[in-house]
C-alpha positions as CSV (number, residue, x, y, z in Angstrom):
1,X,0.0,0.0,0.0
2,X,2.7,2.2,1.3
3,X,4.7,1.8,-1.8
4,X,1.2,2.4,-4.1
5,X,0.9,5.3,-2.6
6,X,4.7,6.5,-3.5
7,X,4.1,5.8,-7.0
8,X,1.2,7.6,-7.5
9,X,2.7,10.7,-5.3
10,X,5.8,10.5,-8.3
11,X,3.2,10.2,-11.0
12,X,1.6,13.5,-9.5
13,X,5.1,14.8,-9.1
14,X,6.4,14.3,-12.8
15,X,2.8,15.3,-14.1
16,X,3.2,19.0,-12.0
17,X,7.0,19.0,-13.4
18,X,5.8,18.9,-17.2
19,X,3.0,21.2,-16.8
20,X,5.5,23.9,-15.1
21,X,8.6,23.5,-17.5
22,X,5.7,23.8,-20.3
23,X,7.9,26.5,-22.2
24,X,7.6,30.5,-22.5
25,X,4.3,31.6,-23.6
26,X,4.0,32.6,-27.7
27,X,2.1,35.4,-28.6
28,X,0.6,35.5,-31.7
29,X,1.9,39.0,-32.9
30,X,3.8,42.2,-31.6
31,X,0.9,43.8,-30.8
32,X,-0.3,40.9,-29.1
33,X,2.2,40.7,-27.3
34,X,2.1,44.5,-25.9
35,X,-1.4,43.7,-25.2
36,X,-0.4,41.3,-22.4
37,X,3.0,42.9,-21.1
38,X,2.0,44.4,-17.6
39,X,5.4,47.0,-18.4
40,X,4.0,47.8,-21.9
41,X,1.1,50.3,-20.8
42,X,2.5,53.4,-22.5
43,X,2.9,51.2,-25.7
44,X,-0.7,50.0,-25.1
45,X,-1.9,53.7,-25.6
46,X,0.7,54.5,-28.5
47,X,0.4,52.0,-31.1
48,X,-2.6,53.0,-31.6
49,X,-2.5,56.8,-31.6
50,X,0.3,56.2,-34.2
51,X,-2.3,54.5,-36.1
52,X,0.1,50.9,-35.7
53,X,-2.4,48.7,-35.0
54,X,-2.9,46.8,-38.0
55,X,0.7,46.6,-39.0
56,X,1.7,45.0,-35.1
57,X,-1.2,42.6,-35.0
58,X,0.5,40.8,-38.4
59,X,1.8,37.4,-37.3
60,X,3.5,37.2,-39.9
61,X,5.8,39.8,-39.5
62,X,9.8,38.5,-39.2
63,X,11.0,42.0,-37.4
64,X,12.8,42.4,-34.4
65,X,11.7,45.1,-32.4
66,X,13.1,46.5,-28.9
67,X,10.1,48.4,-27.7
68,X,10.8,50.6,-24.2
69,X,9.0,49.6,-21.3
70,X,6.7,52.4,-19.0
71,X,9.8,53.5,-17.2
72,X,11.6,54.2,-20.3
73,X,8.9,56.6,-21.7
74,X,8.0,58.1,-18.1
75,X,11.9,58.9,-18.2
76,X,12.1,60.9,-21.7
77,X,9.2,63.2,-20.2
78,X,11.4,63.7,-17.2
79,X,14.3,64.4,-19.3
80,X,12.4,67.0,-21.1
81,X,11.9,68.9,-18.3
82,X,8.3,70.2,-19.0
83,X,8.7,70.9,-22.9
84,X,6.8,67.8,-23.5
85,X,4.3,65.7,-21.5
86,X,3.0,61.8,-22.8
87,X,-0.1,63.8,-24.1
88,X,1.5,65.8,-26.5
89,X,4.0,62.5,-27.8
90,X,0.8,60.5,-28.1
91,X,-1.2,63.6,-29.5
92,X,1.8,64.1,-32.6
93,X,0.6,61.0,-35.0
94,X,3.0,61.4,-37.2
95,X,6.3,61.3,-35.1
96,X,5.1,59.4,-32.5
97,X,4.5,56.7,-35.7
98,X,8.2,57.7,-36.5
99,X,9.8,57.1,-33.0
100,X,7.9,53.6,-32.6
101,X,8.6,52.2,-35.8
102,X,12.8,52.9,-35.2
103,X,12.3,50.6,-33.1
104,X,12.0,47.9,-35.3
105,X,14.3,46.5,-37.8
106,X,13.8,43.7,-40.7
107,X,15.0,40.3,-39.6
108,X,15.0,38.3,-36.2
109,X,17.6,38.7,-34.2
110,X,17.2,36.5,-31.1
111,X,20.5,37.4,-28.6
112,X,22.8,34.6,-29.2
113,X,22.6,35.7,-33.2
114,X,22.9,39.1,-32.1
115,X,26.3,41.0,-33.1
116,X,28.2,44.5,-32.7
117,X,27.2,47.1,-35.8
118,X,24.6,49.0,-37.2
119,X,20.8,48.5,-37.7
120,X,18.8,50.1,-40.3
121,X,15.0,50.8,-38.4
122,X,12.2,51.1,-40.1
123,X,11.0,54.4,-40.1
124,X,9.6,56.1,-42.7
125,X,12.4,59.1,-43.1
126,X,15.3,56.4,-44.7
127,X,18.7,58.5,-44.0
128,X,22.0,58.2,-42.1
129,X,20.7,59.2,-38.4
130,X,18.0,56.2,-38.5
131,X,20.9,53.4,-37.7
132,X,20.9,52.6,-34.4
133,X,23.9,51.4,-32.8
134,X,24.4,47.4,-31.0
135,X,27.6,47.5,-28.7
136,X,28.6,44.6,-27.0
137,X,28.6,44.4,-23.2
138,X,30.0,42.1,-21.5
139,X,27.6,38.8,-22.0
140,X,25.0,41.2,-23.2
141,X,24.2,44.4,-25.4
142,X,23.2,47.7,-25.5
143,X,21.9,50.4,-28.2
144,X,22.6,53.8,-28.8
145,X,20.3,55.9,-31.4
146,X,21.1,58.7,-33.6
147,X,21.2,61.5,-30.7
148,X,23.7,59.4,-28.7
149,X,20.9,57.9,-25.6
150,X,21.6,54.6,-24.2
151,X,18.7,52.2,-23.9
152,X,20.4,48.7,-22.2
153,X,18.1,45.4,-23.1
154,X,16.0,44.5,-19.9
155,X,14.1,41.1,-21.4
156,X,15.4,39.1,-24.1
157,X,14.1,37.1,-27.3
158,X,10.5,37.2,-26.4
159,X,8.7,35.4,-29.6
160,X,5.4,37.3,-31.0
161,X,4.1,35.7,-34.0
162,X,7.3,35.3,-36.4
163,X,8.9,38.5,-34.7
164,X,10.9,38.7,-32.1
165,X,11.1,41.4,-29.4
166,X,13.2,42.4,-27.1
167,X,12.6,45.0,-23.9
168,X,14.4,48.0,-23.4
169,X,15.1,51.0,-20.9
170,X,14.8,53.8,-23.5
171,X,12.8,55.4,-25.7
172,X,15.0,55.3,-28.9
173,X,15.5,58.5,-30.7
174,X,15.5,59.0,-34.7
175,X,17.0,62.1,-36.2
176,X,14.1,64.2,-37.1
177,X,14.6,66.7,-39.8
178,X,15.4,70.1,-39.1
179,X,12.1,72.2,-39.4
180,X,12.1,74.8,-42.1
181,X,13.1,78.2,-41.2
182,X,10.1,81.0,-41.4
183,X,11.6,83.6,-43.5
């Protein structure tokens, strides 16, 4: 009886075990993906302002993207010292679509593929300042955009549909075109 009772207890044992090693969770697409990412509020609220929506729910997409988490936007408005609040970067359509999409370049890149160099984003304006910068780290990476910011990489090689993502600190910066003088 005694040993009955031990076998079953290991049966329930190795049954828990497979259940809780049952792998990372997939989401089905980027946006997906945002959609269930507690540190992904801010993102929540400007994919779709920048009118992204479609484009991120695409399971199909092979992209990797480093998208900032709340702390990384809540820090550019801190940086800007009052010039700019969230409201006015979500209210800006057009370069609020320009910032998120630098975040994302063709390709996946999980980590241990990751290398040193350039990526091209994917912003609309194609030019020199929208290549973001991978340096190597120690066992890990960092990027720096076109104005110079830091954003260090907080959660690896999360998959979303055929994308991968990858969390960061900052809120990468393109090189936005000088505006026209009034003469």
């Amino acid at each position: 009886m005694a040993r009955h009772g031990l076998l079953v207890l290991a049966l329930m044992l190795a049954v828990s075990l497979q259940v809780c090693h049952a792998g990372p969770t997939i989401n089905k697409s980027i946006l997906a993906m945002v959609q269930r990412t507690s540190s992904l509020k801010t993102l929540r609220t400007a994919i779709p302002a920048a009118g992204l929506n479609g484009t991120l729910s695409n399971k199909n997409l092979k992209w990797t993207c480093f998208l900032p988490v709340d702390k990384a936007f809540n820090a550019l408005v801190k940086n800007l010292a009052g010039e700019v609040t969230l409201a006015d970067l979500l209210a800006d359509k057009a370069s609020l679509a320009e910032v998120l999409t630098y975040h994302c370049t063709e390709g996946t890149f999980l980590k241990s593929k990751m290398k040193a160099g350039s990526l091209s984003m994917l912003n609309d304006e194609k030019k020199a300042s929208d290549i973001v910068q991978v340096v190597k780290a120690g066992t890990g990476f960092y990027l720096r955009d076109s104005l110079g910011a830091r954003a260090n990489v907080s959660s690896w090689d999360n998959i979303a549909g055929a994308a991968v993502v990858h969390l960061i600190t900052g809120v990468l910066m393109p090189g936005f075109p000088e505006p026209a003088s009034a003469h």
